[in-house]
N, C-alpha and C positions, 0 to 999 in steps of 0.2 A: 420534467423532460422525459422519464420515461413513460409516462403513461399516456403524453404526445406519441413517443415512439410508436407503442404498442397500437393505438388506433391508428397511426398514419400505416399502418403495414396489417392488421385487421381485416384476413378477408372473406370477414362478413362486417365487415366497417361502411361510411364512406368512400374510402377512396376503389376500393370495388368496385360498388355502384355504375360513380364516376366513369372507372374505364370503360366498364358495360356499355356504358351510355356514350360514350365517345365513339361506339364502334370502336376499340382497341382490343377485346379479349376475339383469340381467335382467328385474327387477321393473317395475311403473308408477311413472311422474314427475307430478306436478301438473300440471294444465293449466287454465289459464283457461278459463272459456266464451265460443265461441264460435257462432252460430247455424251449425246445419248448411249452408244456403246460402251463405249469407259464406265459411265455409272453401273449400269446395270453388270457389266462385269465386276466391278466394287463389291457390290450387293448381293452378290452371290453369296449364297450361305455353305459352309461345309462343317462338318462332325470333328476333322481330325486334328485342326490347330487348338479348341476348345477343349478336347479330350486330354489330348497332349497335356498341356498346360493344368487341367484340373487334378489330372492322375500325381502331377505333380503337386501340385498344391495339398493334397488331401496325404498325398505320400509324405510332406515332410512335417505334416501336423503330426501323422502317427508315430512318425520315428522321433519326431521332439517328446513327444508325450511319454512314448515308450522309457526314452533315455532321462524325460525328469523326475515320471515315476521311479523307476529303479535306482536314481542316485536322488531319493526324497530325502529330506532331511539334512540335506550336504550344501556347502554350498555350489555345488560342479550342477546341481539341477536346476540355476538360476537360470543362466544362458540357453540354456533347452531350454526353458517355459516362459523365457525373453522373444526367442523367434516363434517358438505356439503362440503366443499372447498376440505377436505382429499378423501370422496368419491368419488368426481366426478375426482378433478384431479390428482390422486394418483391411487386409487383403479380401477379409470376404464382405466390406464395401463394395468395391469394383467386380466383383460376381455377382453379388445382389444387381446392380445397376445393370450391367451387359445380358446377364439373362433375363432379368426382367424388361430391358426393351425386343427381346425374344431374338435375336440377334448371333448370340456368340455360339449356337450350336443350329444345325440344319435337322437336327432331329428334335421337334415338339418338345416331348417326355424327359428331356435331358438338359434342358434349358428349363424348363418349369420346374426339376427335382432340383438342380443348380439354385434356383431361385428363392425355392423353400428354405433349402438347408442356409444360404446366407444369411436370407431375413432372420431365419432363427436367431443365428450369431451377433446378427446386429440387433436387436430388438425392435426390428421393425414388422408391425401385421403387412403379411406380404398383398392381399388387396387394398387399404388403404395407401400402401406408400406406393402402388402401380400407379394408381390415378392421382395423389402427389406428383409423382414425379413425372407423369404425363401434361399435367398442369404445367410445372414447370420449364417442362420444354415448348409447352403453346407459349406462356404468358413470362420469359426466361426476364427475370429483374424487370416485373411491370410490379408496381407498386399497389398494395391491395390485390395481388391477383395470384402472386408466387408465391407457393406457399415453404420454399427451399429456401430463401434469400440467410446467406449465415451472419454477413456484417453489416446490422442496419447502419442506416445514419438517428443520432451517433451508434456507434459499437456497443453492444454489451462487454464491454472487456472482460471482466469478471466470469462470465458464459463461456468466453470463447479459451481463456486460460484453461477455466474448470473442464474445459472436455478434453482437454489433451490427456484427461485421466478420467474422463467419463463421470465425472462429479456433475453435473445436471443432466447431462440424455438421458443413464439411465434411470433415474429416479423419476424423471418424467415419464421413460417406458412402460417401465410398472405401474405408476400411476393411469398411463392411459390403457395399459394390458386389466389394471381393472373395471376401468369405465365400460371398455368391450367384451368384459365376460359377464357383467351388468345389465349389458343386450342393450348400449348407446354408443352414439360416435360424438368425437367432441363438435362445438360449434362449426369450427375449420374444416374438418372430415364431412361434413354435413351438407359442403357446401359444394364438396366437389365429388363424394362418392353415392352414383344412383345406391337407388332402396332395393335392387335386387342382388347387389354384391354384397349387403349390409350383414346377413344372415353369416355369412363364411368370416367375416372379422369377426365377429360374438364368437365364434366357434374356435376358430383360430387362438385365441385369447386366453380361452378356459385349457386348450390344451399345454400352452404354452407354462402357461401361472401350474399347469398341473407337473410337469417337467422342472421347472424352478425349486415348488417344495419336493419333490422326491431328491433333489439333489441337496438340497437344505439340510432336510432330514438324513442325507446318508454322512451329510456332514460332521451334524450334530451325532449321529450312531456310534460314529466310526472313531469320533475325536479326532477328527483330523478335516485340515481345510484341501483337503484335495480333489475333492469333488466340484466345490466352487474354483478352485483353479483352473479346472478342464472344461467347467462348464458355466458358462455366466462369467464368471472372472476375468477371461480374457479382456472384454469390452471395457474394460475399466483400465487393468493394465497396459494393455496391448492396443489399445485404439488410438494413440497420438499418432502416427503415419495418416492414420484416416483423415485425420482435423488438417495434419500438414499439405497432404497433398489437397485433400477440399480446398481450400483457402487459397490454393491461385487459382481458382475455375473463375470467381465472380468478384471478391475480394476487393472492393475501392473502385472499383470499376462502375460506366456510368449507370443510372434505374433511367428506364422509359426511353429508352434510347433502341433505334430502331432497326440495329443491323449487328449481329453476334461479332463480327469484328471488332466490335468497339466498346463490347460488355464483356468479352472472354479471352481468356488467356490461353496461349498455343506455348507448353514451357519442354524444351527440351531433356530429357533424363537420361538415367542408366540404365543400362540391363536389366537389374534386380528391381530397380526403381518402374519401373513398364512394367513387369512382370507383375511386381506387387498390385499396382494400379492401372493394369488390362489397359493398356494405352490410354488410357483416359488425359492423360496429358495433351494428348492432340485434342483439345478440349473445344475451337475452335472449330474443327472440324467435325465433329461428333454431335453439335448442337447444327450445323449446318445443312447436315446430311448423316440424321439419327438410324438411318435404318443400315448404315455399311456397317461389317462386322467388326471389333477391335481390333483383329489383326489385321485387317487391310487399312488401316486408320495412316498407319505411315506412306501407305501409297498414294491417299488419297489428299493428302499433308502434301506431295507433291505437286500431286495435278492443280493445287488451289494458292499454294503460295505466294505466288507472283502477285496474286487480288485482295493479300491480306495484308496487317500489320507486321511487321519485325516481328520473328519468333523471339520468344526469353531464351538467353542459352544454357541456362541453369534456372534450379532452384532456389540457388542462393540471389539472384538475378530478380526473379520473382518477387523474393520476400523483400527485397533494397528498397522493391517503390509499395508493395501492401504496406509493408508497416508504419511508414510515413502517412501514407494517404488516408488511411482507418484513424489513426493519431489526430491528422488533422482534421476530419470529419467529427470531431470529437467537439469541436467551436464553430465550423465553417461545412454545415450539411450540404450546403450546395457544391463544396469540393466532390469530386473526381478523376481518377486516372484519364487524360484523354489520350487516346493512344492516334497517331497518324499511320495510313494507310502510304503502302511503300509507293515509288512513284510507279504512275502507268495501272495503280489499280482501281479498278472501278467505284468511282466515288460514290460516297454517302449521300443518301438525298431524302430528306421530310417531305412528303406531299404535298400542298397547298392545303390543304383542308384540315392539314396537324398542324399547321403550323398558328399557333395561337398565343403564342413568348414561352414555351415551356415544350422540351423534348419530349416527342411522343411516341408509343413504342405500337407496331405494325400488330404482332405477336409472331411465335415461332410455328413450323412444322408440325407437327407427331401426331403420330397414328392411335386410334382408338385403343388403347392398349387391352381390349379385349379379343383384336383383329391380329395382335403382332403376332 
């Protein structure tokens, strides 16, 4: 079963091919209407919500860091380096994602330094996961094509446990941070990132692997594990918020399916819970119209509601129907979340031409993420 898995989602597999050939990679996603003014007021970019927001962020890495260094050794530094752990490797998920669709700041240079600094945090080469995750908003849960999908059918359970503590990503990190300072990208990477971006991941890779051991070594110097606490460490610690809030974006929800209504999850939060993950919660809208900035996501959550599914009005709301439905895909791969669309909103419709006994998916939006 699992090595059915792994080819059924392979893409440089079959099922690839396939979509290619279906005409599916690439296509139009459904979109709401929106008045042309509205949008474009949306989409307007500004510096000072993203400023705001980062100064903050980056503010209370230093004063956690500050406060677990000086009570090191105690246990009163757990709790500091409990919330450092959330922000660096949680929270700077959703800054990796927002600046890197070029989005969450109006000035270039701040949005692209926003972009580095997270990829660092999360272990991710900041040009191959641009075009990843450009992929995945053309081709969002097409089958052989996404290369983000986190709950196949069946689940990896064991995968998806282990990374609430980063027990597989980052071993895989490393693993692929040596293949690219190696001067290769893996078969996946291969397939979606051209040969002239190829040069800056090689690059990327040796500088990073060269930052990893200088911290190693000040480890080992120092006798003391404080260095990999501050650095590298978090990701392992500090990354379960990441995994939790990922997992209602796409989570049981349908593949090949032809309208982000009815693959994404729109899930209500808190304050601190937004805050941590750059609105990304309006997940629904975000995949629909990728280029409005995060902070206007809830205004935009407005104008579009009436043509969506029920928002979740919680988290806990969320995980009620994933964990069920991941469970039951466990026997029954053809299960999924079917979500209905409220009344009066503009229904769902397969073309004539997909229509073949099996859901076919259009593909989504997004910009050359060369262009953003």
């Amino acid at each position: 079963m699992g090595r059915e898995r792994l080819e059924r989602y392979d893409l440089a597999g079959p099922e690839n091919r396939a979509a290619v050939e279906a005409g599916l990679a690439g296509a139009t996603w459904f979109r709401s209407a929106v008045p042309r003014k509205r949008m474009k007021e949306l989409m307007r970019r500004t510096d000072g919500p993203a400023i705001r927001d980062t100064a903050i962020w980056i503010g209370l890495m230093v004063v956690c860091a500050g406060a677990g260094i000086a009570l090191w050794g105690t246990w009163w530094a757990v709790p500091f380096f409990l919330v450092y752990g959330v922000l660096y490797g949680s929270a700077s998920d959703s800054r990796w994602h927002e600046a890197g669709h070029g989005t969450a700041f109006k000035t270039r240079w701040l949005d692209e330094a926003v972009y580095q600094l997270a990829s660092f945090m999360m272990m991710r080469d900041p040009t191959t996961w641009r075009w990843s995750h450009t992929r995945h908003h053309t081709d969002t849960l097409i089958v052989g094509r996404d290369p983000e999908i986190q709950a196949m059918r069946p689940a990896r359970l064991a995968k998806l446990l282990a990374n609430f503590v980063g027990l597989v990503d980052v071993p895989l990190a490393f693993r692929t941070m040596a293949i690219h300072a190696a001067g290769r990208l893996t078969a996946e990477e291969a397939d979606y990132v051209p040969e002239s971006e190829r040069p800056k991941v090689y690059r990327t890779a040796r500088i990073s692997l060269a930052v990893y051991a200088v911290t190693i070594a000040a480890a080992i110097g120092f006798g003391t594990w404080l260095p990999v606490v501050l650095i590298g460490g978090p990701r392992i610690y500090g990354t379960f918020m990441h995994i939790v809030y990922g997992l209602t974006q796409h989570a049981g929800m349908g593949e090949n399916v032809l309208d982000h209504r009815l693959n994404t999850r729109t899930v209500r939060m808190c304050r601190v819970n937004r805050f941590l993950y750059w609105n990304m919660n309006f997940h629904v809208e975000h995949h629909m119209f990728p280029m409005v900035p995060y902070h206007r996501l809830p205004e935009l959550h407005e104008e579009i509601k009436h043509d969506c599914a029920p928002v979740y009005p919680s988290l806990w709301a969320a995980y009620k129907e994933i964990v069920p439905a991941v469970l039951r895909q466990m026997k029954d791969q053809d299960h999924h979340v079917k979500r209905e669309l409220l009344p009066g909103a503009t229904p769902f419709h397969i073309p004539n031409e997909l229509t073949d006994g099996r859901a076919r998916p259009l593909a989504a939006a997004a910009s050359d993420p060369t262009a953003a």
